[in-house]
mmJSON file of the N, C-alpha and C atoms, coordinates in Angstrom:
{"data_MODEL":{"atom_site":{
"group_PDB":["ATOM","ATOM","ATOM","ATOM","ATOM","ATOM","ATOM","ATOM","ATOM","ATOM","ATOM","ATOM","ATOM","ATOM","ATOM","ATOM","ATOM","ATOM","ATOM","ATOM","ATOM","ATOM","ATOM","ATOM","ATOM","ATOM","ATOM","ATOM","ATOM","ATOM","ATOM","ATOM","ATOM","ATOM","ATOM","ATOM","ATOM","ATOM","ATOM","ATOM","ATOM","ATOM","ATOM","ATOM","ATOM","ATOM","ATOM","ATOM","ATOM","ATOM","ATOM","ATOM","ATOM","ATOM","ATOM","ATOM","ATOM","ATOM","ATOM","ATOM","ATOM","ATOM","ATOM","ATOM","ATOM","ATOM","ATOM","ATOM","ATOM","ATOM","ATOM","ATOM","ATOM","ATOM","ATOM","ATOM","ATOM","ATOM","ATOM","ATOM","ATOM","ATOM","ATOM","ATOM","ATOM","ATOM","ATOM","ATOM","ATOM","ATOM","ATOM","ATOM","ATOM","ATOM","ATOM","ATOM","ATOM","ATOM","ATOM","ATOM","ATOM","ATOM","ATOM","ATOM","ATOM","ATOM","ATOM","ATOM","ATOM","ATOM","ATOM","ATOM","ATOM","ATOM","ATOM","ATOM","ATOM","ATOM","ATOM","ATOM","ATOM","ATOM","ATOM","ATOM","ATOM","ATOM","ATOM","ATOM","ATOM","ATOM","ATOM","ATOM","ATOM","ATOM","ATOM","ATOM","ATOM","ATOM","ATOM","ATOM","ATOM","ATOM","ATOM","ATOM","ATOM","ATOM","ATOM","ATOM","ATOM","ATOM","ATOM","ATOM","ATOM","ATOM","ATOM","ATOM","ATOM","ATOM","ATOM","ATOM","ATOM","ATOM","ATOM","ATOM","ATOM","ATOM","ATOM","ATOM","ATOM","ATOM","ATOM","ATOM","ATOM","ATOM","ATOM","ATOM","ATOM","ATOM","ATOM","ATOM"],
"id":[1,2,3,4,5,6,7,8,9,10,11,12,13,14,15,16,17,18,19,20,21,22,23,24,25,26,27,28,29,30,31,32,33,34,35,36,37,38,39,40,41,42,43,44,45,46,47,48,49,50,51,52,53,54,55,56,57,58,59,60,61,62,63,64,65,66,67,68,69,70,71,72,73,74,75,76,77,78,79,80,81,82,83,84,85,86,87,88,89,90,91,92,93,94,95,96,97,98,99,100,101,102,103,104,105,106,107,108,109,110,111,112,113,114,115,116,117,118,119,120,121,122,123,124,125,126,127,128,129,130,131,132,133,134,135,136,137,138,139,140,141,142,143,144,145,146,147,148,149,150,151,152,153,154,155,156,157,158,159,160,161,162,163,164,165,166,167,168,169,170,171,172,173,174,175,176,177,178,179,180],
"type_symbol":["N","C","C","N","C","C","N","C","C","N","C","C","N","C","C","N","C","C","N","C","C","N","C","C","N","C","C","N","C","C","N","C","C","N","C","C","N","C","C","N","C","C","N","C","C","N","C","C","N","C","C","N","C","C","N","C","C","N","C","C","N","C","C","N","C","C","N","C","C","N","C","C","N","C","C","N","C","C","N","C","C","N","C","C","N","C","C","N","C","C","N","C","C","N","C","C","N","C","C","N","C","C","N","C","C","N","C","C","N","C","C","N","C","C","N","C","C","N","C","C","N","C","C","N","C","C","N","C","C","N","C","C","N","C","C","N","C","C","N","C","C","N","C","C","N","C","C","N","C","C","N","C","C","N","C","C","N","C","C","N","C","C","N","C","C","N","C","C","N","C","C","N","C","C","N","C","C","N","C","C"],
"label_atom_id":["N","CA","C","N","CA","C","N","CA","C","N","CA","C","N","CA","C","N","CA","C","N","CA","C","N","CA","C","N","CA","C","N","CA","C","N","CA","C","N","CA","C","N","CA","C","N","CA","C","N","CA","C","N","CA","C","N","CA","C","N","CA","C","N","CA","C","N","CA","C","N","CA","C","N","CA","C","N","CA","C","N","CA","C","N","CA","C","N","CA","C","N","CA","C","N","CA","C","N","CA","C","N","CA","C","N","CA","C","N","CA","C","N","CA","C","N","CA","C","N","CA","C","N","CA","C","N","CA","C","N","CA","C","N","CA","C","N","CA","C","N","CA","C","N","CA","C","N","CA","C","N","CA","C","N","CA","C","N","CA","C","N","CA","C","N","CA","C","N","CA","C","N","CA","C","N","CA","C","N","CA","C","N","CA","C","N","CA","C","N","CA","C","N","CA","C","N","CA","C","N","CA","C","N","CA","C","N","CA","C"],
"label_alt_id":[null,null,null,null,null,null,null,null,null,null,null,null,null,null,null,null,null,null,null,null,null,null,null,null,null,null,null,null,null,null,null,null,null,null,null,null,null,null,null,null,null,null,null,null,null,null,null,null,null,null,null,null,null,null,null,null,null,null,null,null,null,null,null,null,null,null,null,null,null,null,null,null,null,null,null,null,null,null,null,null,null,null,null,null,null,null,null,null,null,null,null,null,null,null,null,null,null,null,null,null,null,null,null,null,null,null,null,null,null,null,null,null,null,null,null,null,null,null,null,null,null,null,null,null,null,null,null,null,null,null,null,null,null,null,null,null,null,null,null,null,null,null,null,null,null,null,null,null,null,null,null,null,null,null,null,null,null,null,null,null,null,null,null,null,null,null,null,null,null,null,null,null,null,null,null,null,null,null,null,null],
"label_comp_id":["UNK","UNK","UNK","UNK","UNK","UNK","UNK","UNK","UNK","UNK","UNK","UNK","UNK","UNK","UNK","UNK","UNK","UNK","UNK","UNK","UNK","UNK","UNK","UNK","UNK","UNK","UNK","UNK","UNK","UNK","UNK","UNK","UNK","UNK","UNK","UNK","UNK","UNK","UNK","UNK","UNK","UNK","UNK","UNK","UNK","UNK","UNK","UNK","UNK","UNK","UNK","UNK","UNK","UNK","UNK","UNK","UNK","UNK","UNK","UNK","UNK","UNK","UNK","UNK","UNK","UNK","UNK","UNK","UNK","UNK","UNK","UNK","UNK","UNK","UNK","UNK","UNK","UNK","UNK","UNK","UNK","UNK","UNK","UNK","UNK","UNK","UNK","UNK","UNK","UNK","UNK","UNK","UNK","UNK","UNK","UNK","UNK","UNK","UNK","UNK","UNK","UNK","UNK","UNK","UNK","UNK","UNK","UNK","UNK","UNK","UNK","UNK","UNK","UNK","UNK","UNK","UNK","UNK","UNK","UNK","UNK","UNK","UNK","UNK","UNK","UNK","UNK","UNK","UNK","UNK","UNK","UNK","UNK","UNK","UNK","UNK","UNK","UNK","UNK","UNK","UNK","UNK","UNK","UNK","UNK","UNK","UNK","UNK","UNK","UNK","UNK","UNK","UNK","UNK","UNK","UNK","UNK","UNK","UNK","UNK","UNK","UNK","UNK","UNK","UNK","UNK","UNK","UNK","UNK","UNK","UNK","UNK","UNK","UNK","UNK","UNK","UNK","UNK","UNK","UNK"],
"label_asym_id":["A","A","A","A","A","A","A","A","A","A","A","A","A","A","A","A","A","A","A","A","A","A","A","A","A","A","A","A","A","A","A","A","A","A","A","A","A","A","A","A","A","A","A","A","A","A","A","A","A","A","A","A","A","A","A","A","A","A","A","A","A","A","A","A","A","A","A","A","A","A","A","A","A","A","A","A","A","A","A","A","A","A","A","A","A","A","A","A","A","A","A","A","A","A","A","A","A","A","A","A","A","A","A","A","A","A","A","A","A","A","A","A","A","A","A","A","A","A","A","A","A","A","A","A","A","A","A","A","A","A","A","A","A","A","A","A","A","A","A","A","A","A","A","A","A","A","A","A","A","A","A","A","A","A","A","A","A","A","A","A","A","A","A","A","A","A","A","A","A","A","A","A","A","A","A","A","A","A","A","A"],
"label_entity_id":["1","1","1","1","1","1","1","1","1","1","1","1","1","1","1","1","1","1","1","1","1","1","1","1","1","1","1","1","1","1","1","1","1","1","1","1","1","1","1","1","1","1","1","1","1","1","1","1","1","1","1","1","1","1","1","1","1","1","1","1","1","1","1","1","1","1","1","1","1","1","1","1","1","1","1","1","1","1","1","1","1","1","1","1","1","1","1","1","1","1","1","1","1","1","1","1","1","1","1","1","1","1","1","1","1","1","1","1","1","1","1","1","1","1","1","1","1","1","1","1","1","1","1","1","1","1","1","1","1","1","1","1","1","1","1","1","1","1","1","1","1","1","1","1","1","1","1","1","1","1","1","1","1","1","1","1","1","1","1","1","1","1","1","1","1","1","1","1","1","1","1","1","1","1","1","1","1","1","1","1"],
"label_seq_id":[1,1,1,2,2,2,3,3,3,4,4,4,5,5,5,6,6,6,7,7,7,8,8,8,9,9,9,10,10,10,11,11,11,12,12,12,13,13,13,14,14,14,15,15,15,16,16,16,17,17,17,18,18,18,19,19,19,20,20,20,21,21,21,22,22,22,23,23,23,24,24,24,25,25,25,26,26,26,27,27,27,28,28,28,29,29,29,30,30,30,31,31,31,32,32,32,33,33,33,34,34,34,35,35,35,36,36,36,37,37,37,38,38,38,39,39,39,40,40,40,41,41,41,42,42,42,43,43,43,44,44,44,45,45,45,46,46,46,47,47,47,48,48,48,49,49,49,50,50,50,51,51,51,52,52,52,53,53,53,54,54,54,55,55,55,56,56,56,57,57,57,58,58,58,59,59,59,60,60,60],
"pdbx_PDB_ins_code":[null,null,null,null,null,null,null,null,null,null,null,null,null,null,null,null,null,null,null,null,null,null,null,null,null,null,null,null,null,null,null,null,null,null,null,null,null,null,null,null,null,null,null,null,null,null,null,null,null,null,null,null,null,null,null,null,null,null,null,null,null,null,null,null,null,null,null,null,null,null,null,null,null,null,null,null,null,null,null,null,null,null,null,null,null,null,null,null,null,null,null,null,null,null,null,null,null,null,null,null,null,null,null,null,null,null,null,null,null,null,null,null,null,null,null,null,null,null,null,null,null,null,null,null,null,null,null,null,null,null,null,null,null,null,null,null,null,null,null,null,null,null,null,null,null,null,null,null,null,null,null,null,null,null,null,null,null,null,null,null,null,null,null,null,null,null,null,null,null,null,null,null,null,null,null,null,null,null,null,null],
"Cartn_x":[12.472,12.834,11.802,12.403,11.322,10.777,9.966,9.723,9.184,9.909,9.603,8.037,7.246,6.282,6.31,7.36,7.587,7.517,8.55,8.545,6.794,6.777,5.365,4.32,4.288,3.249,3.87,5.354,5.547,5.336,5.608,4.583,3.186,2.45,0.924,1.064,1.557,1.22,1.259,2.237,3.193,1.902,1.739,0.464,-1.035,-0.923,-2.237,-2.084,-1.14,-0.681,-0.707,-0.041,-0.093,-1.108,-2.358,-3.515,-4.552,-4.236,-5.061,-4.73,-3.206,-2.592,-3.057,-3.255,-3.807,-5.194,-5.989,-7.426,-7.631,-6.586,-6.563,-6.281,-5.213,-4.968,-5.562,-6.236,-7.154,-8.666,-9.082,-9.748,-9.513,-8.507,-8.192,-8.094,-7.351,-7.583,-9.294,-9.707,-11.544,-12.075,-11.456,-12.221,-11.527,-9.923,-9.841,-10.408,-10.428,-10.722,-9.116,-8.546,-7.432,-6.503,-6.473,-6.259,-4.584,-3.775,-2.274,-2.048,-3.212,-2.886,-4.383,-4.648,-5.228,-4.389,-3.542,-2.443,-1.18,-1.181,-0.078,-0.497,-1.797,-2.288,-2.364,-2.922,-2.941,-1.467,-0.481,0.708,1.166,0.87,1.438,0.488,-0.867,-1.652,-1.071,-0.446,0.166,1.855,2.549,3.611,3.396,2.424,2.106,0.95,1.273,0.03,1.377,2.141,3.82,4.281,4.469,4.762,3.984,2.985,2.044,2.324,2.182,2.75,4.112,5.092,6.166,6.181,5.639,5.106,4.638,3.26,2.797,3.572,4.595,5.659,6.55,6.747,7.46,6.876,5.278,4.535,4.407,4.494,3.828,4.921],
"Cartn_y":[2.133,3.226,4.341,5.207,6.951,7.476,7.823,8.162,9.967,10.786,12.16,12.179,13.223,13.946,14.273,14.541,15.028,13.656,12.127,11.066,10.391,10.48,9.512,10.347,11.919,12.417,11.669,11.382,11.319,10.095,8.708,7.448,7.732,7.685,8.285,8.701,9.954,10.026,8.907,8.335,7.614,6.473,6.005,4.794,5.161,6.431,6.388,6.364,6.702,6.701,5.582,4.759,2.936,3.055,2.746,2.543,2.851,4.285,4.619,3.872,3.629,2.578,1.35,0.63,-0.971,-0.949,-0.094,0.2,0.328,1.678,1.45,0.352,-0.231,-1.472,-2.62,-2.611,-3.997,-3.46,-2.277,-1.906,-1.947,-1.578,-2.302,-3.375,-4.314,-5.863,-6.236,-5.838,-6.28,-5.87,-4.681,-3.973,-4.825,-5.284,-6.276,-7.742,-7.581,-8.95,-9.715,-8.98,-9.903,-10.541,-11.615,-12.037,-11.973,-11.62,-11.498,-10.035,-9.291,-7.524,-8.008,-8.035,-8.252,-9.275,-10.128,-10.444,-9.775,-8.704,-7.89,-6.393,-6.259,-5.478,-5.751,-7.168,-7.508,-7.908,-8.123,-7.801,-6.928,-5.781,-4.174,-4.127,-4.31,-4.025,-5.009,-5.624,-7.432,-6.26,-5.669,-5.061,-3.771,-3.302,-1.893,-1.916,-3.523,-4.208,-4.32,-4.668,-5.082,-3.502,-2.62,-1.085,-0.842,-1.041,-0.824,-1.275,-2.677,-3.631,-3.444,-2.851,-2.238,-1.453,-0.273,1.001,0.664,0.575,0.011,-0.603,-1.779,-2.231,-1.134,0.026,1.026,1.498,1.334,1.924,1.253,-0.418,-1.12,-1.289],
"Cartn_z":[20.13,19.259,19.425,19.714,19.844,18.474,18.351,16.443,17.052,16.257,17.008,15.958,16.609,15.707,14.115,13.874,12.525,12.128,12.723,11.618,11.917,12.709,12.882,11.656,11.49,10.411,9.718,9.227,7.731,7.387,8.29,8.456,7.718,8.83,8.441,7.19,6.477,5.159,4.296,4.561,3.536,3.518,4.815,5.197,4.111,4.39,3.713,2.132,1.731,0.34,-0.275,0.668,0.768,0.237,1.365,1.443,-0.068,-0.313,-1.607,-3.016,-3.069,-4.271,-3.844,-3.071,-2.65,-2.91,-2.836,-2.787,-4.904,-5.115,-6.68,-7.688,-7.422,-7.996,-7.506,-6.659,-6.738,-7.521,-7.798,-8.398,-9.693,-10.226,-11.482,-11.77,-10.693,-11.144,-11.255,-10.379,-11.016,-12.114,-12.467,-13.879,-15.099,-14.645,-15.676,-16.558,-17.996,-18.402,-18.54,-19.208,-19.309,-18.127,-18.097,-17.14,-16.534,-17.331,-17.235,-16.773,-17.451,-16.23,-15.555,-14.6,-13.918,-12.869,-13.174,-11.982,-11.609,-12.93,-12.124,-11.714,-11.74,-10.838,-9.208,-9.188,-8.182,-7.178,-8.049,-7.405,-7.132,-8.235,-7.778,-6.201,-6.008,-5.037,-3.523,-3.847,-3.096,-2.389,-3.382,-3.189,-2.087,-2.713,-1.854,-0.485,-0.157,1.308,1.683,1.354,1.858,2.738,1.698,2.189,3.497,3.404,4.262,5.522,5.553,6.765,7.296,6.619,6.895,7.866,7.375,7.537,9.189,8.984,10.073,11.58,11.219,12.156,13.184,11.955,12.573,14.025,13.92,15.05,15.519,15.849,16.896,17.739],
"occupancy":[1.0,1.0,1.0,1.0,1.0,1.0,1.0,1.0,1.0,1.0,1.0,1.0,1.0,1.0,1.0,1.0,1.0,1.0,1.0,1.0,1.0,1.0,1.0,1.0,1.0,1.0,1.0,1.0,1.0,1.0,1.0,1.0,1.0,1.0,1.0,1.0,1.0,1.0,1.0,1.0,1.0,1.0,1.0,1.0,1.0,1.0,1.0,1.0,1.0,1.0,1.0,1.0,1.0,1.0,1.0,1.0,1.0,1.0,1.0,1.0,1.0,1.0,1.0,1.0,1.0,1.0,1.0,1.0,1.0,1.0,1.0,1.0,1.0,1.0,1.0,1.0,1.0,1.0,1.0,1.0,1.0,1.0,1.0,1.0,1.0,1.0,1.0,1.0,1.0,1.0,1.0,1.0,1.0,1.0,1.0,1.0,1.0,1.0,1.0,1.0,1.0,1.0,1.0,1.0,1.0,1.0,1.0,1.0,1.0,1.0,1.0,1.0,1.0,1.0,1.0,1.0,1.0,1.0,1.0,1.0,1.0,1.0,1.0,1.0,1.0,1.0,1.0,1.0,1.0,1.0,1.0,1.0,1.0,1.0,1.0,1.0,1.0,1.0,1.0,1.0,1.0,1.0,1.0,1.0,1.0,1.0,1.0,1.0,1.0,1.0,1.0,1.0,1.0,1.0,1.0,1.0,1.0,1.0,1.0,1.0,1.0,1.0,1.0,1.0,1.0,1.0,1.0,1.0,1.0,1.0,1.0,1.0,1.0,1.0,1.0,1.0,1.0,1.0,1.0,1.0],
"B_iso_or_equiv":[0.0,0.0,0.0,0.0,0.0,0.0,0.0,0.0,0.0,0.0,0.0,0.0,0.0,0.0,0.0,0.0,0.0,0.0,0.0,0.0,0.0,0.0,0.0,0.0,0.0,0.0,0.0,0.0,0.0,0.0,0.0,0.0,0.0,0.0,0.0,0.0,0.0,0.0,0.0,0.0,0.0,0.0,0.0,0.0,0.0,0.0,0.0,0.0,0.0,0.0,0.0,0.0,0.0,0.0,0.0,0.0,0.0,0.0,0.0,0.0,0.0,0.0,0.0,0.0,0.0,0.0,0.0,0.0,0.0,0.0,0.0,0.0,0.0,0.0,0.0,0.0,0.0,0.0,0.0,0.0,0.0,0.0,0.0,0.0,0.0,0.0,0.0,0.0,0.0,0.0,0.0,0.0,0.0,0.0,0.0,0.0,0.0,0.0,0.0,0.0,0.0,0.0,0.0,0.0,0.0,0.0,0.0,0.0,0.0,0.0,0.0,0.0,0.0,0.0,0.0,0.0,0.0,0.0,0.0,0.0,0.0,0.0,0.0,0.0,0.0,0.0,0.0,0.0,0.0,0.0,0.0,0.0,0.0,0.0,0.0,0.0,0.0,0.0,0.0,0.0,0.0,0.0,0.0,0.0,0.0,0.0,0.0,0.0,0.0,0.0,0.0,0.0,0.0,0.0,0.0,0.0,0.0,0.0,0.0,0.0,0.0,0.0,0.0,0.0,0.0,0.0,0.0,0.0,0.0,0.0,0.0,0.0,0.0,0.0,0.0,0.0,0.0,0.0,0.0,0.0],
"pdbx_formal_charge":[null,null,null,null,null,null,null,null,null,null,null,null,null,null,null,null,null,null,null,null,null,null,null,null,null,null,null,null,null,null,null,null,null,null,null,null,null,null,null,null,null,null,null,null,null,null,null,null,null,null,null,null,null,null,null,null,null,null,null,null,null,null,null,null,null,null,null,null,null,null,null,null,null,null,null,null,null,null,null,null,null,null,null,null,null,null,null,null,null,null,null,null,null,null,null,null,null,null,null,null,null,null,null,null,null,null,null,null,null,null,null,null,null,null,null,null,null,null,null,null,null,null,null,null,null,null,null,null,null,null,null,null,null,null,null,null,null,null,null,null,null,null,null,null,null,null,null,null,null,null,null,null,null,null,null,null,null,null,null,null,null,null,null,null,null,null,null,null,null,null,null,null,null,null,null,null,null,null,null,null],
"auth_seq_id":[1,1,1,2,2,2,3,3,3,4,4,4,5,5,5,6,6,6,7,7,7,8,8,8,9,9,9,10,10,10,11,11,11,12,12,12,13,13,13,14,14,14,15,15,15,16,16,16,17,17,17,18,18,18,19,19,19,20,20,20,21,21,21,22,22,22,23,23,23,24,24,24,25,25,25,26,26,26,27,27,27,28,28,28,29,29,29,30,30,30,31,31,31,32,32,32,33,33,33,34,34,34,35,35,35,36,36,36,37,37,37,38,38,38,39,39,39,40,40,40,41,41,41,42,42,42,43,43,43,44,44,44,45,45,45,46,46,46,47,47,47,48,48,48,49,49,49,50,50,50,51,51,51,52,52,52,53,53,53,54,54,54,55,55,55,56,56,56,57,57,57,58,58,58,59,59,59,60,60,60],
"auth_comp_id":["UNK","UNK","UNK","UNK","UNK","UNK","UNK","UNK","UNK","UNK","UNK","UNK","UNK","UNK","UNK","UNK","UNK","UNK","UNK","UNK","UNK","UNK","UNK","UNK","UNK","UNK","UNK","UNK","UNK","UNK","UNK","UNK","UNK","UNK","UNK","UNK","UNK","UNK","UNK","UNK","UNK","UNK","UNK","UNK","UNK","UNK","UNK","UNK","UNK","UNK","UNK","UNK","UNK","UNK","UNK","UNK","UNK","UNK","UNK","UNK","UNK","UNK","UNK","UNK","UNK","UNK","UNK","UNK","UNK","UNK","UNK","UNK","UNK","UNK","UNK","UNK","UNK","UNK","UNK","UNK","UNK","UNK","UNK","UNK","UNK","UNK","UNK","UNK","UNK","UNK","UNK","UNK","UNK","UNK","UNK","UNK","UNK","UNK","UNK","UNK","UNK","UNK","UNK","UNK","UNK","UNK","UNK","UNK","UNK","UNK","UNK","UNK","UNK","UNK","UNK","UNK","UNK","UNK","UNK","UNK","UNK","UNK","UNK","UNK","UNK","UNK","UNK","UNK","UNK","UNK","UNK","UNK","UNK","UNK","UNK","UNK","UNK","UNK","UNK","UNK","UNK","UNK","UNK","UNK","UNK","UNK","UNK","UNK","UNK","UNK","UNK","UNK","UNK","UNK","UNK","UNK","UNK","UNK","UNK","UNK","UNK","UNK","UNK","UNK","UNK","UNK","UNK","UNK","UNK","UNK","UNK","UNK","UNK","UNK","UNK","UNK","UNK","UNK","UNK","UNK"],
"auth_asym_id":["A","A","A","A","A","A","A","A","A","A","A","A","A","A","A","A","A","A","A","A","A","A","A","A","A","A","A","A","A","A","A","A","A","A","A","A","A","A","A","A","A","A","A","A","A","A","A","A","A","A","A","A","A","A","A","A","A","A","A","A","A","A","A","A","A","A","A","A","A","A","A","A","A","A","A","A","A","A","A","A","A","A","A","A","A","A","A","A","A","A","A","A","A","A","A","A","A","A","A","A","A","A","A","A","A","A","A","A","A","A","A","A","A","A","A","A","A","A","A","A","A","A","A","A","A","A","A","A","A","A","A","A","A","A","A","A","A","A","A","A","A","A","A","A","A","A","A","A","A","A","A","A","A","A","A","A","A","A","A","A","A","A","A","A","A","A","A","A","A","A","A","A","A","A","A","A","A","A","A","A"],
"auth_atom_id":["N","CA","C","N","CA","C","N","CA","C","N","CA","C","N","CA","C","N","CA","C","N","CA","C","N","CA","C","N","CA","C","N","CA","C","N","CA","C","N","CA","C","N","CA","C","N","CA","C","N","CA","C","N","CA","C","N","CA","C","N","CA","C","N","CA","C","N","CA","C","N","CA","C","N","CA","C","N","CA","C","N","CA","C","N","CA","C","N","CA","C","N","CA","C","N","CA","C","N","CA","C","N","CA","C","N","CA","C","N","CA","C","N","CA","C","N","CA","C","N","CA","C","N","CA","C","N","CA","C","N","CA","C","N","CA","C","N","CA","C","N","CA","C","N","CA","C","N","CA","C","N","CA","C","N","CA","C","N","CA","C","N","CA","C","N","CA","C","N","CA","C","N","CA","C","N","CA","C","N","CA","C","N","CA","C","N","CA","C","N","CA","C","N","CA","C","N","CA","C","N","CA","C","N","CA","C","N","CA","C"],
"pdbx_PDB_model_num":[1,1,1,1,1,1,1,1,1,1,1,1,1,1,1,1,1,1,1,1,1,1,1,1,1,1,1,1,1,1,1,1,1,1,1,1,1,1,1,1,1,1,1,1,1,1,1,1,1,1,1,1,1,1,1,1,1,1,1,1,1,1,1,1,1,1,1,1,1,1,1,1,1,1,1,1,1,1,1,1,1,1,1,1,1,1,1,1,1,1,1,1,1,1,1,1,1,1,1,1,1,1,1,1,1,1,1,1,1,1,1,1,1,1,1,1,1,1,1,1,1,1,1,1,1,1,1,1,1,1,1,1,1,1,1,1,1,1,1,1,1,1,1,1,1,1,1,1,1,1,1,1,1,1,1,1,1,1,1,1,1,1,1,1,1,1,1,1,1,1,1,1,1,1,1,1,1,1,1,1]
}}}
């Protein structure tokens, strides 16, 4: 599959967007005490490693 210039930037954005929400929500899961948001932080962060790896596939 050919990915023109325009889709591959819009990848890349999207990747790094990934990237900054996975980085945030596992940062919240550490700042958490309670332990029930603090696992669904870490799933929101679990969901958006998913996007990512997606994402990613498109290019390899």
């Amino acid at each position: 599959m050919n990915i023109t210039d325009k889709e591959l930037m819009a990848i890349e954005d999207r990747m790094s967007e990934e990237q900054v929400l996975i980085r945030k929500y596992r940062s919240y899961a550490e700042q958490c005490n309670d332990a029930q948001l603090k696992a669904v932080c870490n799933q929101v962060a679990d969901k958006h490693q998913q996007h990512f790896n997606m994402l990613m596939g498109y290019l390899q």
